[in-house]
C-alpha positions in Angstrom: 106.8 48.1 104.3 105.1 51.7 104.3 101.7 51.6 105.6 99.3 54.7 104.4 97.2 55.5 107.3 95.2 58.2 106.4 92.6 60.6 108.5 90.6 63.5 106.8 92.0 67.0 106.7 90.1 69.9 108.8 89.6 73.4 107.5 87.7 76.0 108.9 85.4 78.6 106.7 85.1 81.8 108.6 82.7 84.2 107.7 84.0 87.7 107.7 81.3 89.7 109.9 82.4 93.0 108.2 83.5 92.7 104.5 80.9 94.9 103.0 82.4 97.6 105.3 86.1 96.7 104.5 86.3 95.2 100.8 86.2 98.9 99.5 88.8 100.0 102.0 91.0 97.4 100.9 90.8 97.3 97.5 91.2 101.2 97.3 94.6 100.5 99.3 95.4 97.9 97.3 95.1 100.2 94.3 96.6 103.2 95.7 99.4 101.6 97.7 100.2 97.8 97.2 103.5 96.7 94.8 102.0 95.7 91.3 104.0 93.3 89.9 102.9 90.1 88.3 104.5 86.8 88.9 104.9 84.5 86.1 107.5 81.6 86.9 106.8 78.0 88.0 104.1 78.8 90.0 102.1 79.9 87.6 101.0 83.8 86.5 99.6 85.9 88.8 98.7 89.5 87.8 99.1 91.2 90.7 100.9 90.6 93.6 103.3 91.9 96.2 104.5 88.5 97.9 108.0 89.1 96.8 108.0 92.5 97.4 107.0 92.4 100.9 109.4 94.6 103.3 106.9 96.7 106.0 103.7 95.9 107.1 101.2 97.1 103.6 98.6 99.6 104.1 96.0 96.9 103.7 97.1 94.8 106.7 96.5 98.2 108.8 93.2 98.4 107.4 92.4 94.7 108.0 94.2 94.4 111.6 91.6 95.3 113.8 89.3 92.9 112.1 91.5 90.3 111.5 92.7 89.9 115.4 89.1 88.4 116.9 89.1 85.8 113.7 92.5 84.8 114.2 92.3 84.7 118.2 89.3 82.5 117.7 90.3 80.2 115.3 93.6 79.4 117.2 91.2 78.8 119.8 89.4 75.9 117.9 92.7 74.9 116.7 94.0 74.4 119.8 96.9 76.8 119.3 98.1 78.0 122.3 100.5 80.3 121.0 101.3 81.8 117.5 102.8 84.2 115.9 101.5 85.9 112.0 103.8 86.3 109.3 103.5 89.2 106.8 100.5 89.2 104.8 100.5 89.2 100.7 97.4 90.0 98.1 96.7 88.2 95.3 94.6 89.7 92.5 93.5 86.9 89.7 92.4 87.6 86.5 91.7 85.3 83.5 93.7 82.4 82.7 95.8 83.6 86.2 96.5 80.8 88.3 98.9 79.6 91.5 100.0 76.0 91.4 100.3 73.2 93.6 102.2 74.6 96.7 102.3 74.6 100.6 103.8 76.9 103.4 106.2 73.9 104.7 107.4 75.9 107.9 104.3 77.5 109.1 101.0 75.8 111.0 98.3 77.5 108.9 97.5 79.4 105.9 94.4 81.9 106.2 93.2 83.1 103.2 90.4 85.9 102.9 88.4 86.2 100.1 88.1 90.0 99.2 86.7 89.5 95.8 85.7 86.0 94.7 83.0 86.4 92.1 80.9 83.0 91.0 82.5 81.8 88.1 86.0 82.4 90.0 87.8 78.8 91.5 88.3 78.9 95.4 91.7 77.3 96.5 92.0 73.4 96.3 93.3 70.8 98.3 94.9 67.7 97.2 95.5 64.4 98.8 99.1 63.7 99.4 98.8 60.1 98.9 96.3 60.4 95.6 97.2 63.3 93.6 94.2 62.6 91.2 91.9 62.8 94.5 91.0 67.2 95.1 88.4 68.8 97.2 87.2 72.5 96.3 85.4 73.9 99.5 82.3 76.0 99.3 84.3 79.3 99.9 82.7 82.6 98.8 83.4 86.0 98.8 83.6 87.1 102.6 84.8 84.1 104.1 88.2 83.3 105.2 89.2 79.9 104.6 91.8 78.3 107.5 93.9 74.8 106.6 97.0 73.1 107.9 99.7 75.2 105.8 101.7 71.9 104.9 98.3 70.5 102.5 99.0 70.5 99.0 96.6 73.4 97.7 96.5 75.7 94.5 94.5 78.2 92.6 93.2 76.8 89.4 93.1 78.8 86.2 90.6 81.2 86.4 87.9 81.3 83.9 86.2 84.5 85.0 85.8 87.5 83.3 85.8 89.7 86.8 88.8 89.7 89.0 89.4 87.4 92.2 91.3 89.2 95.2 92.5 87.5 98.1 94.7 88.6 101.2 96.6 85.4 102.4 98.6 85.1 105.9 100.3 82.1 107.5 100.6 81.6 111.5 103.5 79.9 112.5 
């Protein structure tokens, strides 16, 4: 006999004190410097992305690591992580109909995911229950907010019915 004991899931929703000042930077380096190429296999079709392209640190990261290292620091704090390390970083630009399905990051601790550009009509990243796939949750992520869950949770990005692109710079810590 298998007994389902279950207990809720935790996230954290971080807001991102200085993404008016950095969401142009980034999205300029993105443009000028970031691999291009779409993804379009079984996890669904992503415009733009470099994920499988990733070889040095991108010119984004550089522009987000000063930032990046308080939020990080403090939410391994409240996570009680003691130590940690952060693998390479990847972008993610969403346009219509784009969308990344159900996954997880199996051999890291957490997945952060910051969301440069996330206009209203945009999906956020879901979470599914591992013992009731029908059951989701969609957290009330926005634009400016980094969004911090276990990196083994089910979780995907729905098809997006906006008209106006969704950008987001993900990062596990393992």
């Amino acid at each position: 006999m298998i007994k389902v004991c279950k207990i809720p899931s935790p996230y954290l929703l971080i807001d991102f004190i200085d993404h008016d000042i950095v969401k142009p930077l980034l999205l300029k380096s993105i443009e000028d410097h970031a691999n291009k190429d779409p993804v379009n296999d079984d996890g669904g079709i992503i415009t733009r992305t470099d994920y499988y392209n990733q070889q040095d640190l991108p010119d984004y990261w550089k522009i987000l690591t000063p930032y990046i290292k308080p939020l990080v620091n403090k939410a391994a704090e409240i996570l009680d992580l003691s130590s940690y390390g952060i693998t390479l970083p990847w972008y993610q630009q969403y346009y219509m109909n784009d969308t990344h399905y159900w996954h997880r990051h199996p051999n890291s601790f957490y997945n952060f995911v910051y969301y440069v550009e996330l206009p209203d009509d945009a999906p956020p990243t879901v979470f599914r229950n591992p013992f009731n796939k029908d059951q989701t949750h969609i957290p009330p992520a926005k634009e400016g907010q980094v969004i911090v869950f276990p990196a083994t949770l089910n979780h995907c990005s729905p098809p997006s019915q906006s008209s106006d692109r969704k950008t987001i710079i993900a990062w596990n810590v393992q």
